[in-house]
C-alpha positions in Angstrom: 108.4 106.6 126.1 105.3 104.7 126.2 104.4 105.0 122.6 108.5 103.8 122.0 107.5 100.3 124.3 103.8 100.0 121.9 105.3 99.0 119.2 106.1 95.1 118.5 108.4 95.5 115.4 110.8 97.6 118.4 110.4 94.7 120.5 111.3 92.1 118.3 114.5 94.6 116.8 115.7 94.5 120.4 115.3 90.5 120.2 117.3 90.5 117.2 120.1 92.5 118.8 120.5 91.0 121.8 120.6 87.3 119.8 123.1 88.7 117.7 125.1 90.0 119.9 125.3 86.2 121.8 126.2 84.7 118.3 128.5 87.3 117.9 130.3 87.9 121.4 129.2 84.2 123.1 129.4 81.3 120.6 129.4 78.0 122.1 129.4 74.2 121.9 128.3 71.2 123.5 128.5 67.2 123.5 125.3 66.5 121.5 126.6 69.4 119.6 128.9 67.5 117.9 126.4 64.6 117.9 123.9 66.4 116.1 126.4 67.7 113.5 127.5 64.4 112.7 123.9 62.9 111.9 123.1 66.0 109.9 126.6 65.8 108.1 125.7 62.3 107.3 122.3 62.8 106.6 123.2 65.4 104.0 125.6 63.4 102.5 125.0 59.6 102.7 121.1 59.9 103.1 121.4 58.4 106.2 120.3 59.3 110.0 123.6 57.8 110.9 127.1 58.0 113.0 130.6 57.2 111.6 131.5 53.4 113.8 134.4 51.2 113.2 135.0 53.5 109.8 131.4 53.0 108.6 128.2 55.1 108.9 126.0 53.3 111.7 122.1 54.0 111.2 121.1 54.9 115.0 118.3 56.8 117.2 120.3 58.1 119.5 118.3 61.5 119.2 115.1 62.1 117.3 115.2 63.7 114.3 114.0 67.3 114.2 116.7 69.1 115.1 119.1 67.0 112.8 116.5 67.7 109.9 116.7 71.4 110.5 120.6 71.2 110.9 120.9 69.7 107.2 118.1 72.1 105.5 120.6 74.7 107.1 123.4 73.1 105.5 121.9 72.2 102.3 121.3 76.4 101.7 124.2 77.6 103.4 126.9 74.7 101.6 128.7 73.9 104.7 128.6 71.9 106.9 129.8 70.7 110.9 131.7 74.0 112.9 132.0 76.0 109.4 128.2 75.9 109.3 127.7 77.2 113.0 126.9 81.1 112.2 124.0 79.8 109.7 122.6 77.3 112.1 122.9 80.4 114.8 121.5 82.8 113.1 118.8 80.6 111.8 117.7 79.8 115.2 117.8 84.1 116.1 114.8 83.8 113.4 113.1 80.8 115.6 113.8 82.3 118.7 112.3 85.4 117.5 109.2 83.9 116.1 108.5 81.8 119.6 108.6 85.3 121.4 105.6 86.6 119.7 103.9 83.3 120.0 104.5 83.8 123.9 103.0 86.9 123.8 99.9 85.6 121.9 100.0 83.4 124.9 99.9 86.1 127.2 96.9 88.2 125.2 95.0 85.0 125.3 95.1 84.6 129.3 93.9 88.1 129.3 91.1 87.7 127.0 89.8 84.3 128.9 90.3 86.7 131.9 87.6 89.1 130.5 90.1 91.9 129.9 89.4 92.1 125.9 90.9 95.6 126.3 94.0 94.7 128.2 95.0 92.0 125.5 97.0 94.2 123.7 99.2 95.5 127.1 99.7 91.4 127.6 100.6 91.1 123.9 103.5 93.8 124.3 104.9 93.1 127.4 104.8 89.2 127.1 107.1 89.9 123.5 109.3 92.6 125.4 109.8 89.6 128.1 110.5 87.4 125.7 112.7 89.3 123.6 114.7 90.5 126.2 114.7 87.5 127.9 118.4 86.5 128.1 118.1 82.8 129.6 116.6 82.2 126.3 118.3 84.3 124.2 121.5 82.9 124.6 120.8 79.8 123.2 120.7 80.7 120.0 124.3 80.8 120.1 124.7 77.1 120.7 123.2 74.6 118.1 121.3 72.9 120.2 117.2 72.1 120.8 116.4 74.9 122.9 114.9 77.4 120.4 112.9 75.2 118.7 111.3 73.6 121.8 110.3 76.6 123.4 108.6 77.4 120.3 106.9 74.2 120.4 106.1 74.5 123.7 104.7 78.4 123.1 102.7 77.0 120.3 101.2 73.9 122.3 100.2 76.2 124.9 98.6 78.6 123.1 95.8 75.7 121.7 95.8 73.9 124.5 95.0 76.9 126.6 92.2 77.7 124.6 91.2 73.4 124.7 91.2 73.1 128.6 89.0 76.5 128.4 86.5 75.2 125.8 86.3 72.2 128.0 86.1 73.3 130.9 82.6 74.8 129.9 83.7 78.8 130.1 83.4 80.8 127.4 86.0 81.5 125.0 86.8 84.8 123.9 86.9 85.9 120.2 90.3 86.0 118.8 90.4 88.7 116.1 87.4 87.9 114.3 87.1 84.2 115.1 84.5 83.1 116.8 84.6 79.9 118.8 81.4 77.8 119.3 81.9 74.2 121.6 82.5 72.4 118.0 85.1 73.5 117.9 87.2 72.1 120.6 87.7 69.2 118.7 89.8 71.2 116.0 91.6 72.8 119.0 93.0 69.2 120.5 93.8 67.8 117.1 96.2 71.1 116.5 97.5 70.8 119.6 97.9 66.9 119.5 99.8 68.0 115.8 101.9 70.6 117.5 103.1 68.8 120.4 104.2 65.7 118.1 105.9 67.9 116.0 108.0 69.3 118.8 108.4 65.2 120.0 110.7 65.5 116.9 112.9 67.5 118.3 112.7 66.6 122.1 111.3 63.7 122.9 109.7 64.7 126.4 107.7 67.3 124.4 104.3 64.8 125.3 104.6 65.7 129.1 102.5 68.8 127.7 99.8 66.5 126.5 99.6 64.9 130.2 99.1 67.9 132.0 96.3 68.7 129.4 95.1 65.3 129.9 95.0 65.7 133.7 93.3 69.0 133.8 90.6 67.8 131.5 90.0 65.3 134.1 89.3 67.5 136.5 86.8 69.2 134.7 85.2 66.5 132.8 85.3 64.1 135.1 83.5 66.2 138.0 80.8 66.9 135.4 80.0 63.0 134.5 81.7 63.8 131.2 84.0 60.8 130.9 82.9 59.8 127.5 84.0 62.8 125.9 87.2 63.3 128.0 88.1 59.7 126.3 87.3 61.1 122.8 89.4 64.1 123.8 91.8 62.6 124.9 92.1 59.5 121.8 92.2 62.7 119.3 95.0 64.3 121.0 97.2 61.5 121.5 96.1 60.4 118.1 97.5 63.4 116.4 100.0 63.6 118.4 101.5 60.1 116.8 101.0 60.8 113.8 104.1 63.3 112.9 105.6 60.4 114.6 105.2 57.2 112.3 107.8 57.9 109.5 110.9 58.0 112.5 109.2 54.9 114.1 109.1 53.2 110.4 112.6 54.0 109.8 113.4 52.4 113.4 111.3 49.5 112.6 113.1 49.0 109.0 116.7 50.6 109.7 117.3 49.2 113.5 114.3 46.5 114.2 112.9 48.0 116.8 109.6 50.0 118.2 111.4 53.3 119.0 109.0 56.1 118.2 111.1 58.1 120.5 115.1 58.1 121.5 115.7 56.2 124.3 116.1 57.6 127.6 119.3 56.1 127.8 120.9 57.4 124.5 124.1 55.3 124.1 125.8 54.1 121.0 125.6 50.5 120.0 128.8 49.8 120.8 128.4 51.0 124.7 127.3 49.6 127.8 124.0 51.0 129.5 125.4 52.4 132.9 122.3 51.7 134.6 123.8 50.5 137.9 126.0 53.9 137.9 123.5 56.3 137.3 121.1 54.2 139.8 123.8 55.8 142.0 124.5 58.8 141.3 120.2 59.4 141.8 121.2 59.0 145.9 123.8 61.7 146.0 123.7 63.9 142.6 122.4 67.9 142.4 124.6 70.0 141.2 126.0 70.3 137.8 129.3 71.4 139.1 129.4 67.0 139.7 128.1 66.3 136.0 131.0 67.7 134.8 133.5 66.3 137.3 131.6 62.4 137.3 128.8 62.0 135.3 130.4 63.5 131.9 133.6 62.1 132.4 132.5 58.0 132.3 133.4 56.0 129.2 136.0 58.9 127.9 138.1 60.7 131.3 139.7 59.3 134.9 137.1 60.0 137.7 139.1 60.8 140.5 138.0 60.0 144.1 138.4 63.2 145.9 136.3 64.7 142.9 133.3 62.9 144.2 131.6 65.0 147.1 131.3 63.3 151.0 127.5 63.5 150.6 128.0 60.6 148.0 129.6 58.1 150.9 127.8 57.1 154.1 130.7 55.1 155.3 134.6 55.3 154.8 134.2 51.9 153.5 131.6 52.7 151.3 134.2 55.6 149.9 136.6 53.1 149.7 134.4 50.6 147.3 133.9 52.9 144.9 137.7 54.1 144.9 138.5 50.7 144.5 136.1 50.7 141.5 137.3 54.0 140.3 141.3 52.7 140.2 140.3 49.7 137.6 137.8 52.0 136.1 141.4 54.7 135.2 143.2 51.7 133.8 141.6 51.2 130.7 138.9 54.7 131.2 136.3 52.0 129.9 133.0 51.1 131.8 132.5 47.2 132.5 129.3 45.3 132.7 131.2 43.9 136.5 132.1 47.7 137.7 128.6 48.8 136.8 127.0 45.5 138.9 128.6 47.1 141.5 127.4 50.7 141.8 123.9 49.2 141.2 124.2 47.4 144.5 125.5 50.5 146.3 122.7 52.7 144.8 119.9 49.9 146.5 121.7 49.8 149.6 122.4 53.7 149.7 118.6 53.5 149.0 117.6 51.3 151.7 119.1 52.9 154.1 117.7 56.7 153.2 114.9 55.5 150.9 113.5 59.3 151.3 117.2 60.5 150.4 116.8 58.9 147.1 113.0 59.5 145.8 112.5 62.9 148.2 115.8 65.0 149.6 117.1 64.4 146.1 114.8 65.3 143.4 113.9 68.2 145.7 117.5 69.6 145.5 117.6 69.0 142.4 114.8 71.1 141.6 115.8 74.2 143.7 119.1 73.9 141.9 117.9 73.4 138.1 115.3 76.5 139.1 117.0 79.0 141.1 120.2 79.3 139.6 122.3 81.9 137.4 122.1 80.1 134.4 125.7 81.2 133.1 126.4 77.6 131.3 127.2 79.5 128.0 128.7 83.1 129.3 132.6 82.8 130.2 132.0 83.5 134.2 132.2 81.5 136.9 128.9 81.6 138.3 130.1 81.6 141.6 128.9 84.1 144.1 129.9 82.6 147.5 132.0 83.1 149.6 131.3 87.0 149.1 134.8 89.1 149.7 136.9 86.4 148.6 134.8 86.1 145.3 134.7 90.0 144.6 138.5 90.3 145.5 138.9 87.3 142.7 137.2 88.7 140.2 134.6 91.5 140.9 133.5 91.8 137.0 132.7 88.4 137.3 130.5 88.2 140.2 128.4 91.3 139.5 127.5 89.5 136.2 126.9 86.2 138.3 124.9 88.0 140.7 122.7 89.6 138.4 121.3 87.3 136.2 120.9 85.1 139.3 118.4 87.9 140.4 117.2 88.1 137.2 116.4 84.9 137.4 114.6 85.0 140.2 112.4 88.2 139.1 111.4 85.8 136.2 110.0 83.2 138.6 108.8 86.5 140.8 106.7 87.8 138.5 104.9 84.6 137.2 103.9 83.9 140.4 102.5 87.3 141.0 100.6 86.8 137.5 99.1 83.4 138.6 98.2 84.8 142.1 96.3 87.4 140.1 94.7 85.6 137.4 93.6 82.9 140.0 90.9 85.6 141.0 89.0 84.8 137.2 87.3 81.6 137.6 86.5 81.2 133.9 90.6 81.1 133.3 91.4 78.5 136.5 91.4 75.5 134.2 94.3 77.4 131.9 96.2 78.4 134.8 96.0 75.2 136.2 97.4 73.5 133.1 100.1 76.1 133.3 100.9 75.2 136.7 100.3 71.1 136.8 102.8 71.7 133.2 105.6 73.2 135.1 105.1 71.3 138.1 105.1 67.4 135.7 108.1 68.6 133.7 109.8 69.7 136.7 109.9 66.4 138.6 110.3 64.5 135.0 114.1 66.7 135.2 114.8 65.8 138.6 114.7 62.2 137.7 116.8 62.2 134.7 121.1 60.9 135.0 122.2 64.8 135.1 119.9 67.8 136.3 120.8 70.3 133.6 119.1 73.7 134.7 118.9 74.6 130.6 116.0 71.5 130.5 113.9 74.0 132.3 113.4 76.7 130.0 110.9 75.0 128.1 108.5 76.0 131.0 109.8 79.9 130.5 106.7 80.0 127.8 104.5 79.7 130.4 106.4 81.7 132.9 106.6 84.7 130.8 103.4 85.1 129.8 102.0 85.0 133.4 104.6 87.3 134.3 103.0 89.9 131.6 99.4 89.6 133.2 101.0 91.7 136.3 101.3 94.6 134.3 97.9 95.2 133.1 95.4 97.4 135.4 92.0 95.6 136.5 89.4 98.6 136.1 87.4 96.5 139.0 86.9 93.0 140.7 85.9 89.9 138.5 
């Protein structure tokens, strides 16, 4: 049995099957699905990063432009295009997926070399890919076209270098990889790849720099404490540096297409012919955690009805406060379009709503928001509920459907489980503190960058799941003594 569980080509077979078998059993769709269809569709066809408006094709940067990209290069081979194309683009991103596993595991080797445990690189390297490959929050993305793949392989790749940076850095010393070498010169050639790498994944998810932060901040620890500010700067110019460059031909086209500096999508990403909710979604940051309400409010604006008794009580302090926003709601049906005047008004509810429980807003929250994006069963493209309370009614309902519920909710928290019990051991190592630390300060930054965003999508985390499952493969390995 062990020797079955040594081999990676096994691992990366069971991968494929279990990727398959979403595509196959689990297709799905989304919103920016359909978005990023048309742009590719468009881009293929007119040469143009554009959306069909008023009959004609409207240049835009509503999204960035790597997953577009790779959505018409998947057209272009295949000769479809839109839904008919959807297998190609899924099975395409099985391949990704698959690749980003092993560059997880290479991850995971890596935290055990730095550890000291040369030997034990090779039991990381295996059991971070079977992780991975069996990973199933992950997995079923493929079966969507959307970003996910190709930022956690990104994010893997980032890591992996800037791992190995921080290290350098940091003044420990690195451990050979194969038969490289690595000298202090070299950690110049480590932040520019990693600079490349992350701007390369900015292409495809614009919050892909909060990676070069945390590396940024972690430097500073180290540097900083040492009187090693000069070369922190230098550091840190050569990463960001490199980092912009994959960038300047989407800013250009922005520049010459739209007439704007937009080297990423806006954090608002509305079509020109829409109105920026700003005051509504100021308001929906005092009340809004659980997706459930995305769906029910949040989603609905500018296309459904929002009915009143839709919105939870936690979203009303008074009954007059309710009966503001019905009021807003009722002329809001009429016409189901958002107005500059109905907007004014939910921005003046969300600053009273935040003067009154200022630590509701910027604390209670974000905070609930977190649990909820973190511990939850991540069902959003399996055909079950994902409801597990109240217990006998929802196992007389539908018991198929809550045992599934319930275990990938567990599985989900054995994910989080086990890399914390890898970080609690690693932290024993001092010479790999700075890496675990810029795992840590990574998940910790991207975590509250989600909490503040319109809608608190749990799939926004799994870009940290690089970094969770390699620590999780470090509890695994034996320690033949104390570091």
């Amino acid at each position: 049995m062990k020797r079955f569980f040594s081999h990676p080509f096994l691992a990366l077979l069971a991968g494929a099957c279990l990727r398959v078998l979403f595509v196959w059993k689990f297709p799905s769709g989304s919103g920016d699905t359909a978005l990023y269809e048309e742009l590719a569709t468009n881009w293929l066809r007119l040469g143009k990063f554009a959306i069909e408006l008023g009959g004609q094709a409207t240049p835009v940067d509503v999204r960035m432009p790597g997953y577009p990209a790779f959505l018409t290069l998947v057209y272009a081979v295949s000769r479809q295009v839109g839904e008919s194309a959807r297998v190609p683009v899924m099975l395409a991103q099985v391949v990704v997926d698959l690749a980003a596993c092993v560059v997880i595991a290479a991850l995971a080797a890596v935290l055990a070399k730095i550890a000291g445990h040369t030997e034990k690189a090779r039991s990381a390297f295996l059991v971070g890919l079977w992780l991975a490959a069996l990973c199933p929050f992950t997995a079923n993305y493929v079966a969507v076209p959307l970003t996910e793949a190709w930022a956690g392989f990104f994010t893997a790749a980032a890591l992996v270098f800037l791992v190995l940076t921080v290290t350098q850095a940091s003044g420990n010393a690195m451990p050979a990889l194969g038969k490289r070498e690595f000298t202090t010169k070299d950690i110049w050639k480590l932040a520019a790849i990693s600079g490349v790498i992350v701007g390369v994944g900015t292409l495809f998810r614009p919050e892909t720099p909060l990676l070069l932060v945390s590396a940024i901040l972690v430097l500073a620890c180290w540097m900083l404490s040492r009187g090693d500010g000069k070369r922190w700067l230098l550091l840190c110019a050569l990463m960001g540096t490199a980092c912009i460059l994959p960038l300047v031909p989407w800013t250009l086209r922005n520049a010459v297409s739209l007439h704007e500096f937009q080297p990423l999508a806006p954090k608002d990403a509305i079509l020109p012919s829409e109105l920026d909710p700003i005051g509504f979604m100021a308001w929906e940051q005092t009340w809004l955690y659980r997706m459930r309400d995305a769906y029910l409010v949040s989603w609905k604006l500018n296309g459904e009805r929002i009915e009143i008794d839709d919105i939870p009580a936690w979203a009303f302090d008074t009954p007059e406060e309710r009966e503001r926003v019905a009021m807003v709601l009722e002329r809001y049906n009429e016409e189901v379009t958002w107005t500059a005047e109905e907007d004014r008004v939910f921005g003046q509810l969300a600053r009273e709503r935040t003067a009154r429980h200022p630590l509701r807003t910027y604390m209670t929250i974000p905070l609930r928001r977190a649990v909820r994006i973190w511990f939850t069963p991540r069902i959003e493209q399996l055909p079950v509920s994902g409801h597990v309370f109240p217990l006998t009614y929802q196992w007389e309902e539908d018991r198929v459907d809550q045992s599934v519920t319930i275990l990938v909710f567990v599985l989900n928290i054995a994910c989080v489980g086990l890399a914390i019990g890898g970080a609690w051991k690693l932290w024993r190592y001092t010479e790999l503190r700075p890496a675990l630390i810029l795992l840590v300060t990574f998940i910790v930054i991207r975590t509250a960058f989600l909490t503040r965003m319109e809608t608190p999508e749990p799939r926004y985390v799994l870009e940290c799941f690089p970094a969770l499952i390699a620590l999780g493969a470090q509890t695994f390995w034996r320690e033949a003594g104390n570091s």
